[in-house]
C-alpha positions as CSV (number, residue, x, y, z in Angstrom):
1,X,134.7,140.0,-55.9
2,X,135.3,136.9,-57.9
3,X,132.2,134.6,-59.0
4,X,132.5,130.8,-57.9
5,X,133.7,128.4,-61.0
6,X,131.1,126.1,-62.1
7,X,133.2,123.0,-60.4
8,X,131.8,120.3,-62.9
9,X,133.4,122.6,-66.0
10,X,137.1,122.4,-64.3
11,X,139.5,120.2,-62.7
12,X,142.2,120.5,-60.2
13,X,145.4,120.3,-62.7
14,X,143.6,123.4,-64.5
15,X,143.0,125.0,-61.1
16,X,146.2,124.7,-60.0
17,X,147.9,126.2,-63.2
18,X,145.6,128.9,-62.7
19,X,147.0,129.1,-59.5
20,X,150.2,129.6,-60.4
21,X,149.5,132.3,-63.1
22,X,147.5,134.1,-60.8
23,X,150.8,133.8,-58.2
24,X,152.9,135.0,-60.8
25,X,151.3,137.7,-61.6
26,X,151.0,138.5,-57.8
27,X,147.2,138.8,-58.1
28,X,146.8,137.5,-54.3
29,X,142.9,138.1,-54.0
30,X,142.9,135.4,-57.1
31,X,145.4,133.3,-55.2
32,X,142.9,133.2,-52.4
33,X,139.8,132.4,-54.7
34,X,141.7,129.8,-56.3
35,X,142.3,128.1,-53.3
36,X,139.1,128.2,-52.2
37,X,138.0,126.7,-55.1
38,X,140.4,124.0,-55.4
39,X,140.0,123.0,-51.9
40,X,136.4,122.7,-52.7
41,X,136.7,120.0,-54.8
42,X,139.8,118.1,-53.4
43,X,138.4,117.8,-49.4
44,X,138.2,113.9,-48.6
45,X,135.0,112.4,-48.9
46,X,134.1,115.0,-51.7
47,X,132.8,112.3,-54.7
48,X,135.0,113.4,-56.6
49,X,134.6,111.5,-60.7
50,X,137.5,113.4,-62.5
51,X,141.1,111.9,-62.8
52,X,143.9,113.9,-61.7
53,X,147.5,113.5,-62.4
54,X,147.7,114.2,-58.7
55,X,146.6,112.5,-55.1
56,X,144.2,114.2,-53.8
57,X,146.5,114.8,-51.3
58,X,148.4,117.0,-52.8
59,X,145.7,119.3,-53.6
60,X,144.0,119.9,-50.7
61,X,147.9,120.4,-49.3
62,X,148.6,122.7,-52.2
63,X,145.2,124.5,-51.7
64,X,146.1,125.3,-48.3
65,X,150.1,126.3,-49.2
66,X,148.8,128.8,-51.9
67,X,146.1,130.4,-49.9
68,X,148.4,130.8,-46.7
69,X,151.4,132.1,-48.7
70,X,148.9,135.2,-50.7
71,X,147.4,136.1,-46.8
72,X,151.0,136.3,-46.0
73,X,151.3,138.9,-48.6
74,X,148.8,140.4,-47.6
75,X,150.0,140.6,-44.2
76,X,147.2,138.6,-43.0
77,X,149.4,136.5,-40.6
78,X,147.0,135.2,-38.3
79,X,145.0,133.7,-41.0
80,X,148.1,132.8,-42.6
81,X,149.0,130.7,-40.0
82,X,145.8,129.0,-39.9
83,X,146.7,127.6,-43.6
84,X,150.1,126.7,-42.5
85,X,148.8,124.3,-40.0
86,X,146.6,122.4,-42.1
87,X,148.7,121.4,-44.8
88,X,151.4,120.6,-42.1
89,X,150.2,117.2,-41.2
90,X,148.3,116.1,-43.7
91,X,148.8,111.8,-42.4
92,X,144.8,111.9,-41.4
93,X,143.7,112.1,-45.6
94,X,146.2,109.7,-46.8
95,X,148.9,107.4,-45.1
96,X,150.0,105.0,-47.9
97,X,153.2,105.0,-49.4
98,X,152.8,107.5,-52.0
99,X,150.5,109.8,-49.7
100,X,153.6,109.6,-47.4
101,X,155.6,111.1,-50.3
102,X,153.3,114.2,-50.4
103,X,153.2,114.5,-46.3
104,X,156.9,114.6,-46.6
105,X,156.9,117.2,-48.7
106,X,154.0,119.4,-47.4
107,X,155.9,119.1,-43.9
108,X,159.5,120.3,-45.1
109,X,157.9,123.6,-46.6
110,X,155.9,124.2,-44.1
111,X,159.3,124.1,-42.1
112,X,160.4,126.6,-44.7
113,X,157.9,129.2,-44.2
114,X,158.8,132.4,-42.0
115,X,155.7,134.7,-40.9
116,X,156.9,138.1,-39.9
């Protein structure tokens, strides 16, 4: 449906915003290829030259959010799920204090979110 972004001509802080326009204007299939894309780019071990504002971190844990909450609304729950236990214990990519910060936070929405 989508084509794949040419990874070298983006980063993740773009990919994220487009993200979030794309959740906005509840265009999930976009969500999903987003997601995809950013996850692509922000697994560990991926060489990976561009600076982010972020951790890495927080992308692949944002990747995974994003992508579980459009197959929610899609009521693709299994799959759904799937996403909502990989960003729920996210300790194994980083475990430093401000990789801590970002577990944290990945962990208490993850608490948050209700699958029907």
């Amino acid at each position: 449906m989508y084509e794949k972004i040419i990874l070298d001509d983006i980063n993740n802080d773009t990919l994220v915003n487009m993200i979030k326009m794309a959740y906005a204007f509840e265009n999930w299939e976009q969500v999903i290829f987003l997601s995809d894309n950013l996850l692509e780019i922000s697994t560990p071990n991926v060489n990976n030259k561009i600076k982010t504002q972020k951790p890495l971190i927080y992308y692949f844990g944002y990747s995974h959010l994003m992508k579980g909450l459009a197959l929610q609304k899609l009521k693709n729950y299994k799959e759904s799920l799937k996403c909502v236990y990989l960003y729920s214990d996210l300790s194994w990519i980083d475990n430093s204090q401000k990789g801590q910060y970002y577990i944290n936070k990945f962990q208490t929405l993850q608490k948050q979110i209700h699958i029907v």
